[in-house]
C-alpha positions as CSV (number, residue, x, y, z in Angstrom):
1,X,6.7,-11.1,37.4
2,X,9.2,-9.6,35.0
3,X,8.2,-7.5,31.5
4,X,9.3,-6.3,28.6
5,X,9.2,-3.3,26.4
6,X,9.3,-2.6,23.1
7,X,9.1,0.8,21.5
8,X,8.0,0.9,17.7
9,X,8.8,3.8,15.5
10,X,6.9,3.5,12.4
11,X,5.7,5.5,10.0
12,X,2.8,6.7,11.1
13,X,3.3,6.5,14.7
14,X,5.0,5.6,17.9
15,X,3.8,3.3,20.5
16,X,5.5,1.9,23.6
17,X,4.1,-2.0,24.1
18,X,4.5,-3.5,27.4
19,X,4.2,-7.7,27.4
20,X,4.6,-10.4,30.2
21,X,7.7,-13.3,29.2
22,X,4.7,-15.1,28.2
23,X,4.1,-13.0,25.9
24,X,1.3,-11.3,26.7
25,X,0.6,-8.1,26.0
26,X,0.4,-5.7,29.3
27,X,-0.5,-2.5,28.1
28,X,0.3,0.1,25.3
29,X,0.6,3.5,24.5
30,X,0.6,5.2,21.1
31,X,1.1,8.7,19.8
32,X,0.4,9.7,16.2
33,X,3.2,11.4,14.8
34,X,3.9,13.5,11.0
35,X,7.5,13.7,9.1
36,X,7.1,17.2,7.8
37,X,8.5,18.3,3.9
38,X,11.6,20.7,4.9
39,X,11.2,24.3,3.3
40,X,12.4,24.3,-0.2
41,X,13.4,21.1,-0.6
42,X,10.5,19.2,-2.6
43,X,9.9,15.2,-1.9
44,X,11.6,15.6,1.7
45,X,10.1,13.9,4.8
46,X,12.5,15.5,8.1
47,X,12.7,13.1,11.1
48,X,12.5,15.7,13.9
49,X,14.9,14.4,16.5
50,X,13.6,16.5,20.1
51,X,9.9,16.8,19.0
52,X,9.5,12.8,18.4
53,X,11.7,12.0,21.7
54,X,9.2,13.9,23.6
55,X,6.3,11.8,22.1
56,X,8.6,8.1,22.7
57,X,8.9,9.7,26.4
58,X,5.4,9.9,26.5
59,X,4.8,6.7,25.8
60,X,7.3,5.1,27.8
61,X,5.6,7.0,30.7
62,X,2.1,5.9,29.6
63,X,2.6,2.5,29.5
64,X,3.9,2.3,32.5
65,X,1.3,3.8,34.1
66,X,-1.7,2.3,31.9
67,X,0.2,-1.5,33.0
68,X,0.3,0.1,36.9
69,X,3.9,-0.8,36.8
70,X,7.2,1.0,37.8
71,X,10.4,1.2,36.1
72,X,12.5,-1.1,37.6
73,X,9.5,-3.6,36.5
74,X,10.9,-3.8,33.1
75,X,14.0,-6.1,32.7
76,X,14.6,-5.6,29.1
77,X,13.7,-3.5,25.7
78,X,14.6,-3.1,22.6
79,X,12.8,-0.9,19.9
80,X,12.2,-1.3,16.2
81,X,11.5,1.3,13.1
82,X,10.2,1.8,10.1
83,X,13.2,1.3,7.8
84,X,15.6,3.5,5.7
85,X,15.5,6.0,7.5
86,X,18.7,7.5,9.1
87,X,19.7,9.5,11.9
88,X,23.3,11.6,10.9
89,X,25.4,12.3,14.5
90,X,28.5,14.6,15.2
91,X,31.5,12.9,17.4
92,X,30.0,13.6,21.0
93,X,26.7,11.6,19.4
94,X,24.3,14.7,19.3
95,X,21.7,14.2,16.3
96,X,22.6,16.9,13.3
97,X,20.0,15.8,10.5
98,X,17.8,12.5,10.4
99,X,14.9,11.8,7.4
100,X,11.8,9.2,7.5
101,X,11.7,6.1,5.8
102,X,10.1,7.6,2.3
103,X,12.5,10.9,2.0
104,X,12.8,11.4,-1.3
105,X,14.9,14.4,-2.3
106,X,17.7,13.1,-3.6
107,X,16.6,12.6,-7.2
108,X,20.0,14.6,-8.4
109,X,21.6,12.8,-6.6
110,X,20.3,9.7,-7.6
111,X,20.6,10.7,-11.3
112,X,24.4,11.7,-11.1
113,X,25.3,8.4,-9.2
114,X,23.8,6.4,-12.4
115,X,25.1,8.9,-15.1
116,X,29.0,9.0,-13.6
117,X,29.2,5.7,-12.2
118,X,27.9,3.6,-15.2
119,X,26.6,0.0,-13.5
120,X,27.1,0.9,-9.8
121,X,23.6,0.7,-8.5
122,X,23.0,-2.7,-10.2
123,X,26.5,-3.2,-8.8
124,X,25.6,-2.5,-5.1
125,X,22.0,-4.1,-5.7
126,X,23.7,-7.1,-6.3
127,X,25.8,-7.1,-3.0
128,X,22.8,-5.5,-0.9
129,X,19.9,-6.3,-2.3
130,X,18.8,-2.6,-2.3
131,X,18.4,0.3,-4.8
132,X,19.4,3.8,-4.7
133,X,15.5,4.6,-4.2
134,X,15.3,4.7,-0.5
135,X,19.2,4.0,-0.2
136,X,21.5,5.9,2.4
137,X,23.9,6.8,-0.1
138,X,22.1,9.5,-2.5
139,X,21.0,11.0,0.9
140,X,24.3,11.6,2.3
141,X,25.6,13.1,-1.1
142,X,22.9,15.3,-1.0
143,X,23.6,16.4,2.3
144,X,27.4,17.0,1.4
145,X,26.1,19.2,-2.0
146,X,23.1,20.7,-0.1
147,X,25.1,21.6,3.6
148,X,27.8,20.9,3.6
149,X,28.4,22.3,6.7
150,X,26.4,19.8,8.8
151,X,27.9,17.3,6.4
152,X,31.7,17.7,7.3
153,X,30.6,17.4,11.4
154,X,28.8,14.1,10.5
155,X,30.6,11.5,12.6
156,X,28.3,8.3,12.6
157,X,25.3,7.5,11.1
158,X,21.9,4.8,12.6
159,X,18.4,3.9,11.7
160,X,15.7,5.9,13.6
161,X,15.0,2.6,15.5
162,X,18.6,2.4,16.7
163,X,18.2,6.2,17.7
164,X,16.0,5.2,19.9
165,X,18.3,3.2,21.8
166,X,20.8,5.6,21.4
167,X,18.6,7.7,23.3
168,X,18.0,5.0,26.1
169,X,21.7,3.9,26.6
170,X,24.2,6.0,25.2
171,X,25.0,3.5,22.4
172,X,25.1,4.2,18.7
173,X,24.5,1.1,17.0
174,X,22.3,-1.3,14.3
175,X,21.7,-4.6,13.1
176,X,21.2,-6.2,10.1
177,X,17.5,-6.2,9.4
178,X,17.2,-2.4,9.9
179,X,21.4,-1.4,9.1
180,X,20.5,-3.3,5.6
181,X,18.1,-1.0,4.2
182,X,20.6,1.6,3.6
183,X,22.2,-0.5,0.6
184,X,25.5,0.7,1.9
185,X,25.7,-3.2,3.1
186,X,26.9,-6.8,2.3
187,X,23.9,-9.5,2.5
188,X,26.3,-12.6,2.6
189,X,28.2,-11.4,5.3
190,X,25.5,-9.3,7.2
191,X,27.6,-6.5,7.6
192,X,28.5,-2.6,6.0
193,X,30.1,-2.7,2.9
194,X,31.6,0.9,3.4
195,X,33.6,0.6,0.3
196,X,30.5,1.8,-1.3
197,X,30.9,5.6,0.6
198,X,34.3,5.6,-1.0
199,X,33.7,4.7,-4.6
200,X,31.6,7.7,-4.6
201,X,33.2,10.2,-2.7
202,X,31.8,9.7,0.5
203,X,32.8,9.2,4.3
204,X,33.7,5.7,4.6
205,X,34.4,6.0,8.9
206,X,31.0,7.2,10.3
207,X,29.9,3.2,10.4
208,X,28.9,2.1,14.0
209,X,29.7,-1.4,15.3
210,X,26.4,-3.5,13.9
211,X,24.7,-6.5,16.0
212,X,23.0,-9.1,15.6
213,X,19.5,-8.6,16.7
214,X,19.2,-9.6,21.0
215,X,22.7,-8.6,21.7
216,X,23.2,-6.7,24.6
217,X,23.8,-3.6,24.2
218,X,23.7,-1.5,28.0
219,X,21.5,-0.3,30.4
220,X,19.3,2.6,30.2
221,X,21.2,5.9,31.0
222,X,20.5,8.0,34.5
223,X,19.7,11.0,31.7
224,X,17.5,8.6,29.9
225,X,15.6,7.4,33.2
226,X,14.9,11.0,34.7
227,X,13.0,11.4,30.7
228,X,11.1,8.2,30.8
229,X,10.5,6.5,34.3
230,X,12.4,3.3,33.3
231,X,15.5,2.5,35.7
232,X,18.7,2.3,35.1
233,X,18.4,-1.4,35.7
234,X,16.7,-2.2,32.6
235,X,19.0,-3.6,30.0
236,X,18.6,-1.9,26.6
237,X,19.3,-4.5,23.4
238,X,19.7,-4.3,19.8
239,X,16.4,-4.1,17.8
240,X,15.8,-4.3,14.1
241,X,13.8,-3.2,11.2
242,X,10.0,-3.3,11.6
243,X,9.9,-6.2,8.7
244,X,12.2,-8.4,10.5
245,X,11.3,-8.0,14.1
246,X,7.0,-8.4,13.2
247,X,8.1,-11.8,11.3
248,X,9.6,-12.7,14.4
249,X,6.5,-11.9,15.9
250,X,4.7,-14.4,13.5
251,X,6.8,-16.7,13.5
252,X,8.2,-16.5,10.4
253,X,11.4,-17.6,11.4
254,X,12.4,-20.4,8.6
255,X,13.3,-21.0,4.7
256,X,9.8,-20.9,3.2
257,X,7.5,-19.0,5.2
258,X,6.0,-16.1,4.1
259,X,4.3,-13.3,6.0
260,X,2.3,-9.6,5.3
261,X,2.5,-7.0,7.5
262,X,-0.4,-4.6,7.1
263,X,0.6,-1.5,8.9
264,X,1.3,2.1,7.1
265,X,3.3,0.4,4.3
266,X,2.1,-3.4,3.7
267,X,5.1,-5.4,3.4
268,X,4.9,-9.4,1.6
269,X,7.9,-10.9,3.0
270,X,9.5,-14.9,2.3
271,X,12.2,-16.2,4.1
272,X,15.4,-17.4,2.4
273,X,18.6,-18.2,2.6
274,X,21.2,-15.4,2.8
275,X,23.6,-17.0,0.5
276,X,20.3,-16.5,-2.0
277,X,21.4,-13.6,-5.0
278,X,19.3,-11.1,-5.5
279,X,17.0,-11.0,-8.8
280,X,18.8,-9.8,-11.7
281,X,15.8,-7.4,-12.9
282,X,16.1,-5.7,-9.6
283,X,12.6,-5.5,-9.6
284,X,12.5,-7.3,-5.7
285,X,13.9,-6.4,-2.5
286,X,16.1,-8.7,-0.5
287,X,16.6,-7.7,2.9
288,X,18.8,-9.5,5.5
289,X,16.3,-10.8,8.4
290,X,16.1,-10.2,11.7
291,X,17.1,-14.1,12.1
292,X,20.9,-14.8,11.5
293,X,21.6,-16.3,8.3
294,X,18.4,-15.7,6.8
295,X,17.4,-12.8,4.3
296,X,13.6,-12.0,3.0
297,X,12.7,-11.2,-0.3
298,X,10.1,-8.1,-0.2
299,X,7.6,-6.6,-2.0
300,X,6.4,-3.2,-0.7
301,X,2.5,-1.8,-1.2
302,X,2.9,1.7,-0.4
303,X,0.7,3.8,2.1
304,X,-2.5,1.1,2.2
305,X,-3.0,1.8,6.2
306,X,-2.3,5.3,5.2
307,X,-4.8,5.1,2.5
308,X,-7.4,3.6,4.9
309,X,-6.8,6.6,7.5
310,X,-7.2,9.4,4.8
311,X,-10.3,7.7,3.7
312,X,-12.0,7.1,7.0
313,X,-11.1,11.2,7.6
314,X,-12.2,12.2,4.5
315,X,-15.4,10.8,4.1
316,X,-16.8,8.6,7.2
317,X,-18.3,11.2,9.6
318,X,-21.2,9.5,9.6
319,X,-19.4,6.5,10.6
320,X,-17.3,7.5,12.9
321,X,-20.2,8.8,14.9
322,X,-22.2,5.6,14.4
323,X,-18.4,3.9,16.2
324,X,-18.7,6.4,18.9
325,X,-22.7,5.4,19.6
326,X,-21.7,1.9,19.4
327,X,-18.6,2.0,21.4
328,X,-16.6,0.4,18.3
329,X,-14.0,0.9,15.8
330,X,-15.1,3.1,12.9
331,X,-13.1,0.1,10.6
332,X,-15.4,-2.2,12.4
333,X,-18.8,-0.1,11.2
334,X,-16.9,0.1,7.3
335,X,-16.4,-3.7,7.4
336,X,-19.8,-4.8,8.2
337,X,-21.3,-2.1,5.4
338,X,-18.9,-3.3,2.9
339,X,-19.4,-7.3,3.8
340,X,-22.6,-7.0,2.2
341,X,-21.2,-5.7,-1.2
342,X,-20.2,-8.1,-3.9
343,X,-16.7,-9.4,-4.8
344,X,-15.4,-6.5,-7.2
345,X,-17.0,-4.0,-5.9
346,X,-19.1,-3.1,-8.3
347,X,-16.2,-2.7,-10.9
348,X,-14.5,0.0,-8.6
349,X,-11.2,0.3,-9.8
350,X,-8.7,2.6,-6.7
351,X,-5.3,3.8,-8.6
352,X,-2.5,3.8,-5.4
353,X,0.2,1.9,-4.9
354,X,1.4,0.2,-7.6
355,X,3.0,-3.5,-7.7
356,X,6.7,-4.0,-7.0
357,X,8.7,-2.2,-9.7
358,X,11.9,-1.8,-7.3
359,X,14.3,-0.8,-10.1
360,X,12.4,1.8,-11.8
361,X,9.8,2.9,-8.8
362,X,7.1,5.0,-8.8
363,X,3.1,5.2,-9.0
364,X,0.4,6.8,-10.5
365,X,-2.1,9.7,-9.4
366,X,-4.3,8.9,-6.5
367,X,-7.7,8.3,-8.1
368,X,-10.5,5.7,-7.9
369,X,-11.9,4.7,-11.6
370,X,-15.4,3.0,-12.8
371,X,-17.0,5.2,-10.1
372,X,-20.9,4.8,-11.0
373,X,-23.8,7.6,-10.7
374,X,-25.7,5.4,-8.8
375,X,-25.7,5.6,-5.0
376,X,-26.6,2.4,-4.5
377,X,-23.6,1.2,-5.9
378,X,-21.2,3.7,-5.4
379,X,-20.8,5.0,-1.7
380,X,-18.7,4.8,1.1
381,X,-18.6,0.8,1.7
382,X,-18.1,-0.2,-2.0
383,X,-15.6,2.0,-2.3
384,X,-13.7,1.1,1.3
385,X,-14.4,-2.5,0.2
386,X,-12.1,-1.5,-3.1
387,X,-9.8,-0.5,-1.1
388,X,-9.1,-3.8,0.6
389,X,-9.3,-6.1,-2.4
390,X,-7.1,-3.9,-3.8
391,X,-3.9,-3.6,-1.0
392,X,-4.7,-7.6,-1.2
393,X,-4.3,-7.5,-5.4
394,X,-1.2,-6.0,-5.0
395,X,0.2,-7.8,-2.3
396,X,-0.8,-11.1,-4.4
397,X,1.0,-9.6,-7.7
398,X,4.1,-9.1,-5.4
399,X,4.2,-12.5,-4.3
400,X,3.7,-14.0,-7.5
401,X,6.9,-11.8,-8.5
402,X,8.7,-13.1,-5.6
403,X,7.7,-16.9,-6.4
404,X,9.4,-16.6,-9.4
405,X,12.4,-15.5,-8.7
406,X,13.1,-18.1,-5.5
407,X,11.0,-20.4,-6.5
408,X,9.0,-20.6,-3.0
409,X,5.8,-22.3,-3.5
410,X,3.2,-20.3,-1.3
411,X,0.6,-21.9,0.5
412,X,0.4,-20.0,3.8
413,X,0.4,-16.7,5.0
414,X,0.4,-15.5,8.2
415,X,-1.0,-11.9,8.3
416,X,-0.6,-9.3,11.0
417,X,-0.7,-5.4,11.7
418,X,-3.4,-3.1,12.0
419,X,-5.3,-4.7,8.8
420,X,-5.6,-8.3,10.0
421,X,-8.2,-7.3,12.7
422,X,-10.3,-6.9,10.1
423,X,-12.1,-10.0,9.7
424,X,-13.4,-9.1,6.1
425,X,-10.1,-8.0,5.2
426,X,-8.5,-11.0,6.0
427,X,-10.8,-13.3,4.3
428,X,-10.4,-11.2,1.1
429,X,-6.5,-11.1,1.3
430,X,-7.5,-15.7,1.4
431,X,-9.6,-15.5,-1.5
432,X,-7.3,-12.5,-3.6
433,X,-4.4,-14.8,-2.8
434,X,-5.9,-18.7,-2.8
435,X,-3.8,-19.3,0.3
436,X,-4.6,-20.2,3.9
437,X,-4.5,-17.0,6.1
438,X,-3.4,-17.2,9.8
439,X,-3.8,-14.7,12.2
440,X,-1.6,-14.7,15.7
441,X,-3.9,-13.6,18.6
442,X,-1.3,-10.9,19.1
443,X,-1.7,-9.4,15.9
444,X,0.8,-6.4,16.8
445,X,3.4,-8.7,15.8
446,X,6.1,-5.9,15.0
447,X,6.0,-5.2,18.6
448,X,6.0,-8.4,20.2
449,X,9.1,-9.4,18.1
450,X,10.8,-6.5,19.8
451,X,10.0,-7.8,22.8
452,X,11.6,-10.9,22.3
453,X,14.6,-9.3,20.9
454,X,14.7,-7.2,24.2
455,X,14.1,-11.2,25.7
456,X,17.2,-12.8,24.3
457,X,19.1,-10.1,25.4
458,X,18.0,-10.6,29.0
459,X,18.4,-14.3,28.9
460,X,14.8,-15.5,28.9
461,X,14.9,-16.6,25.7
462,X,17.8,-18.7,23.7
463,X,17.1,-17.0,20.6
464,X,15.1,-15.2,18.5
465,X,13.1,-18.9,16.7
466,X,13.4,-20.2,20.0
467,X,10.9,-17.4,21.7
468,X,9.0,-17.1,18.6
469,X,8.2,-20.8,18.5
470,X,6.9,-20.4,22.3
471,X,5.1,-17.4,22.2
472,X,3.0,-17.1,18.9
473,X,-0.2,-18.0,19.6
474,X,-2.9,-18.7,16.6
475,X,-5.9,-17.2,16.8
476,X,-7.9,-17.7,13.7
477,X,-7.3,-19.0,10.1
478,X,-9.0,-17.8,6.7
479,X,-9.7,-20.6,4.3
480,X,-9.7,-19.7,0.7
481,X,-13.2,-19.5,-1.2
482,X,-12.2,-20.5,-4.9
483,X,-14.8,-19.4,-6.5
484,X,-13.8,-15.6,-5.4
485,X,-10.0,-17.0,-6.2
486,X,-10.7,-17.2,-9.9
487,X,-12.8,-14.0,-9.8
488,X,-10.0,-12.2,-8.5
489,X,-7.7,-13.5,-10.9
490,X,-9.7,-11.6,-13.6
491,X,-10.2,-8.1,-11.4
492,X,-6.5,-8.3,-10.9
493,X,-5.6,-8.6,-14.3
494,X,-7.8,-5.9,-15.5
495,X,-6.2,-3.6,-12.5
496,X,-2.8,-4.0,-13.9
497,X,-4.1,-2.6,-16.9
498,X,-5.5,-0.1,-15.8
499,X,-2.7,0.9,-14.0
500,X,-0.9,1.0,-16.4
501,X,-2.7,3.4,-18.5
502,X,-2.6,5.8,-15.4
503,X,1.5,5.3,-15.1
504,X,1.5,7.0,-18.6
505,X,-0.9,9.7,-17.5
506,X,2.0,10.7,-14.9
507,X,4.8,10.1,-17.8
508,X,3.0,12.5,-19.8
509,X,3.1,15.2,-17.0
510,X,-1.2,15.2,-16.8
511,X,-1.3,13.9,-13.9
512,X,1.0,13.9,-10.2
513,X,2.9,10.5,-9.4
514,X,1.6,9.8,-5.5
515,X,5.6,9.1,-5.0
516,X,8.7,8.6,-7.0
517,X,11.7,7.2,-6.0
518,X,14.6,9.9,-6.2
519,X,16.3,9.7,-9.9
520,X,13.6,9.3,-11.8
């Protein structure tokens, strides 16, 4: 029997996912990890090269022994990230300064590309589909103004996913899907658009050769075995972005389909064609896909799994020691306490993540309003229940906004990541949305797209629609109840109105914006 391996980086954590060719899953091993704020330097999230290669050995080594399998077991892998976030190297390919996906310290930066450079970011949005808020570009310039010491060694740059690799083989490479998210990059022709460095004054040589997704990149490294137990049989291939490679993984692999991933971030994702311009508002993502000729227009919910975690931690002790007595999830004890509250949650009213607002990003202060006196009402499941219909509000919001501009009509979604295991939440995200909802029976679709990335590289697979066609596997679908449709409708308008009030809270410096993209 031969297996495959695919390492995820996201943002939360990092896992190493063994599955058959059948695409089974073998075994897995995860380790939570944090991107710390550097010293001094407010709205940074560091990427600590040696600490986090430690934890992906770890879990190399753990899945390998949690599957009873030995290294030369493993034929192919690949690996996939969390996005934007980039990994700086000098010429022998040592790591001098990397950041996380969300690293937002280069608001100066931001502000002097826009004041000196009238119309380039709508410019480059255009081209790229991306803005300067979690762009490549502002970074780099605020390396060269902030060190520029480390800045003048800087000799290539990768995503944190293609690190990995790097790590494994000895090759610094990306792809599209993950290579993309830097803005510093051409949708039509899936490639960098380093003319972009050089209109602004930066280094227009430190771009690596970028892949399409389940090319063949080498073999793991003799250095790279000793760390990790693989051999130095195993073919290493070109990965993606996390977006790209879990649609693969749901087989979202065509014009039309549409997808949410609900991980750290939830992403809502639909497939188009890569000759498709980007909105003129800006106010959407467009993202080249893992799939060759093929981008995916994106709206972003920011930190819901987060959200969920800090909630669980916070307040649901009690919980969490009913799990352990039970021998379940803690999410599995909130779910059944907050099945038996009504749709609306009493009128609860959680102030995170806002909708899309790509061009001009940024939310309001963490808060949950309408909170009631009464604990009948107001407690622990009403208010986890809120916080499902409400990553499922926004998600719908986004979708309509991405409707719009394509022109997609949406009828199905396929859902995966951490959240779709939740059978409440899934039915809520049917009834928020008015779509049917399908979940894969491997719901850690981000993972087993990898794998069939690390497939096609080995062979086993023609390509990447190919493998997904064979290996997704349905496992349940959600059918809409319409009568919670056209409540929704209602809760979500009055949420957007409420948010709003609470945006102008944080414009009038009362309150703390949760994030804000650099510039603003």
């Amino acid at each position: 029997m031969q297996y495959l391996m695919a390492i995820d980086a996201g943002t939360g954590s990092i896992r190493a996912v063994i599955f058959d060719t059948k695409g089974n899953q073998i075994s897995v091993a995860q380790k939570e990890w944090t991107h710390l704020q550097e010293a001094g330097v407010p709205n940074s999230m560091s990427f600590d090269c040696e600490a986090n290669w430690t934890l992906a050995c770890g879990c190399i080594r753990e899945s390998l022994q949690k599957a009873n399998l030995q290294g030369e077991d493993i034929i192919a892998l690949s690996a996939t990230s969390m996005r934007e976030g980039i990994v700086l190297y000098d010429k022998d390919g040592n790591e001098l300064w990397a950041v996380a996906n969300v690293d937002a310290r280069a608001s100066d930066e931001v502000r002097y590309l826009k004041e000196n450079f009238a119309g380039i970011e709508e410019e480059f949005y255009g081209l790229s589909g991306q803005t300067f808020a979690l762009g490549a570009i502002p970074r780099i310039l605020w390396l060269k103004n902030n060190k520029p010491n480390i800045y003048k060694r800087v000799a290539k740059i990768s995503m944190i996913g293609d690190w990995i690799l790097a790590r494994l083989s000895g090759v610094i490479a990306t792809d599209p899907s993950n290579g993309g998210t830097t803005g510093i990059f051409s949708l039509k022709n899936r490639d960098w658009h380093v003319e972009m460095c050089a209109r602004v004054g930066l280094k227009d040589d430190i771009f690596p050769t970028c892949h399409e997704v389940g090319s063949l990149l080498g073999n793991v490294s003799q250095k790279a075995s000793d760390a990790t137990g693989l051999s130095t049989q195993t073919k290493v291939v070109m990965g993606g972005g996390d977006v790209g490679l879990g649609s693969v993984g749901l087989g979202v692999v065509e014009v039309g389909q549409v997808a949410i991933l609900g991980g750290s971030f939830w992403q809502q994702v639909v497939n188009i064609s890569s000759d498709t311009l980007p909105p003129k508002d800006m106010g959407i993502r467009v993202n080249p896909h893992a799939v060759s000729n093929l981008s995916q227009a994106e709206g972003i919910t920011f930190f819901s799994g987060l959200i969920m975690r800090w909630f669980r931690d916070a307040f649901c002790e009690m919980e969490k020691l009913e799990a352990q007595k039970r021998g379940i999830d803690t999410y599995e004890v909130l779910e059944e306490k907050a099945s038996q509250v009504p749709v609306g949650s009493h009128g609860i009213i959680p102030i995170f993540s806002d909708s899309m607002k790509y061009g001009k990003w940024y939310h309001a202060s963490p808060s949950f309003l309408n909170l009631s006196l009464d604990p009948e009402v107001c407690n622990r499941a009403s208010m986890f229940r809120s916080l499902q219909e409400n990553a499922c509000i926004v998600s719908a919001i986004n979708l309509e906004k991405i409707r719009e501009f394509t022109g997609v009509k949406i009828n199905e979604i396929v859902f995966a990541g951490g959240a779709s295991r939740g059978a409440l939440w899934s039915q809520i995200l049917a009834d928020v949305t008015g779509c049917r909802v399908k979940i894969p029976r491997v719901t850690e679709a981000t993972a087993l797209g990898t794998a069939m990335a690390a497939g096609v590289g080995a062979g086993i697979y023609k390509s990447l629609p190919h493998a997904a066609k064979e290996l997704v596997v349905w496992e349940k679908e959600f059918t809409p109840n319409m009568e919670n449709f056209a409540k929704y409708q209602e809760i979500k308008e009055t949420w957007q109105k409420a948010y709003e009030v609470q945006l102008k809270l944080v414009d009038a410096n009362i309150t703390t914006s949760m994030w804000k993209a650099p510039g603003l």
